[in-house]
C-alpha positions in Angstrom: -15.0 35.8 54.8 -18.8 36.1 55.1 -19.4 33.9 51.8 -17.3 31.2 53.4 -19.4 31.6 56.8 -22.3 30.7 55.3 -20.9 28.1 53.6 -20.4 26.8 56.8 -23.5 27.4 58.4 -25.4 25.9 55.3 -23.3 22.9 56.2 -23.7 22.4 60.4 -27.3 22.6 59.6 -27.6 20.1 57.1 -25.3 17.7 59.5 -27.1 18.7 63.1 -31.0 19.2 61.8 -31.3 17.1 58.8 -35.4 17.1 59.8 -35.8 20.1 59.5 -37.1 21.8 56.4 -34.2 24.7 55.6 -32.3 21.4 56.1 -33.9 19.6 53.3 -33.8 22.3 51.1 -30.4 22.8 50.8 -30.0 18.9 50.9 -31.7 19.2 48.1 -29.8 22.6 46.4 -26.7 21.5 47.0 -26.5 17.3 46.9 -28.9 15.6 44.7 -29.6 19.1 41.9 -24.9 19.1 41.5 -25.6 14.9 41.2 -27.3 15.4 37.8 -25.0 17.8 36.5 -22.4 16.6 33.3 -18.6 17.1 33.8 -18.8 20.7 32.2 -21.5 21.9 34.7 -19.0 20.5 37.7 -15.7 22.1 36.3 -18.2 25.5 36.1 -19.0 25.2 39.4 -15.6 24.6 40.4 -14.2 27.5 38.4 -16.9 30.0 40.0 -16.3 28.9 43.8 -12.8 28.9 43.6 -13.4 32.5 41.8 -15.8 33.6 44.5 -14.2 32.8 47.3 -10.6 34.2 46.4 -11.4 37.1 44.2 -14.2 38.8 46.0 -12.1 42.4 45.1 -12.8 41.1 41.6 -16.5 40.4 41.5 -17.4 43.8 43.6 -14.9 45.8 40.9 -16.2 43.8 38.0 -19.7 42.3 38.7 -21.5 39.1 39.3 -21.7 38.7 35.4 -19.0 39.6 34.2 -17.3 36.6 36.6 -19.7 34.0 35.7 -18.9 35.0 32.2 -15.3 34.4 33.0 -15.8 31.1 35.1 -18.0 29.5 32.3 -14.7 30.5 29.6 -12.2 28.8 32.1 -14.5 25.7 32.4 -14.8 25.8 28.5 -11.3 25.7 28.2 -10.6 23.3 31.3 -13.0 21.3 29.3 -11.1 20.8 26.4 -8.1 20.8 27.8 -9.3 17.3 29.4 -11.2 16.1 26.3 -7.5 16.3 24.7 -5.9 15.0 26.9 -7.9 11.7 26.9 -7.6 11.0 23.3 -4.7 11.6 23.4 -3.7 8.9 26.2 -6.6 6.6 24.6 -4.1 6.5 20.9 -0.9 6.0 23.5 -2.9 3.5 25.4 -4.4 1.7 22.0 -0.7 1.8 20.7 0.6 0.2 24.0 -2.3 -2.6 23.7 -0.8 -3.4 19.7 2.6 -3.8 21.6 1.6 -5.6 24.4 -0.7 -7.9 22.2 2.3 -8.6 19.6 4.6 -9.0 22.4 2.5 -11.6 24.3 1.6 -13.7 20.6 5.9 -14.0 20.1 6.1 -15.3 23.6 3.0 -17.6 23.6 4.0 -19.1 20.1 7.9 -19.3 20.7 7.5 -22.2 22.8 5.0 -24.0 20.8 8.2 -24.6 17.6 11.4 -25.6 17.9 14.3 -23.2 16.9 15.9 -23.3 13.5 19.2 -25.0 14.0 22.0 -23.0 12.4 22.6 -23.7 8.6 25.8 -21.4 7.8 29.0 -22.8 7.6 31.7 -20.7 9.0 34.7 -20.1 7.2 38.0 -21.2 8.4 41.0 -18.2 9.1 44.2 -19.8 7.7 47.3 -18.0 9.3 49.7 -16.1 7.0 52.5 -18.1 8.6 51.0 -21.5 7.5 53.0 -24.1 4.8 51.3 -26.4 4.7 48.3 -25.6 3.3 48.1 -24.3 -0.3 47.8 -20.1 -1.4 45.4 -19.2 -3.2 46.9 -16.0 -4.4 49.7 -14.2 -3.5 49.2 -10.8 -2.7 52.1 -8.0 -3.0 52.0 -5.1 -0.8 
């Protein structure tokens, strides 16, 4: 509860006395220093406030180390959880491009030749009851 205070705090005097020079310092800790950081540095920071502010039991029975320790593994593994996850929706989406491509060329060029007029000759179905017309063979059952 008193992490999350001054959390607060920090923020109402950033908003209500951005002049002043506490004000400018944390503009400066936490806006434009987090606005330079990569994507792993972001899901670490993440990790760790989410971690402070809901396992505070944790941190006091375990230590400040041994948390960032643990925060920095999650964000590893958030990491590359993501990194997989984009290649593996780039190959779907490269896949869906090849379709969409092939797809469009058939449709574009389908109009552009006429169609192939039908060549087979269907055969005729001569009844069994029909006299008039020659057998062929006759068949025994």
């Amino acid at each position: 509860m008193i992490i999350e205070g001054v959390a607060i705090g920090c923020m109402l005097i950033m908003k209500l006395f951005p002049k002043t020079p506490a004000a400018q310092a944390l503009h400066r800790a936490f806006v434009e220093q987090p606005a330079a950081w990569t994507r792993r540095h972001l899901i670490f920071a993440c990790v760790l406030i989410g971690l402070i502010f809901s396992g505070n039991q944790f941190i006091m029975l375990a230590g400040m180390d041994f948390a960032v320790l643990l925060a920095w593994d999650s964000a590893l593994a958030i990491d590359a959880a993501i990194a997989a996850w984009t290649a593996a929706s780039l190959g779907r989406l490269d896949a869906l491009r090849r379709a969409l491509t092939a797809r469009w060329r058939a449709v574009r060029c389908r109009g552009a030749r006429a169609r192939a007029v039908r060549s087979r000759v269907r055969a005729t179905r001569r009844d069994a009851a029909n006299d008039d017309e020659p057998a062929l063979v006759v068949r025994a059952a």
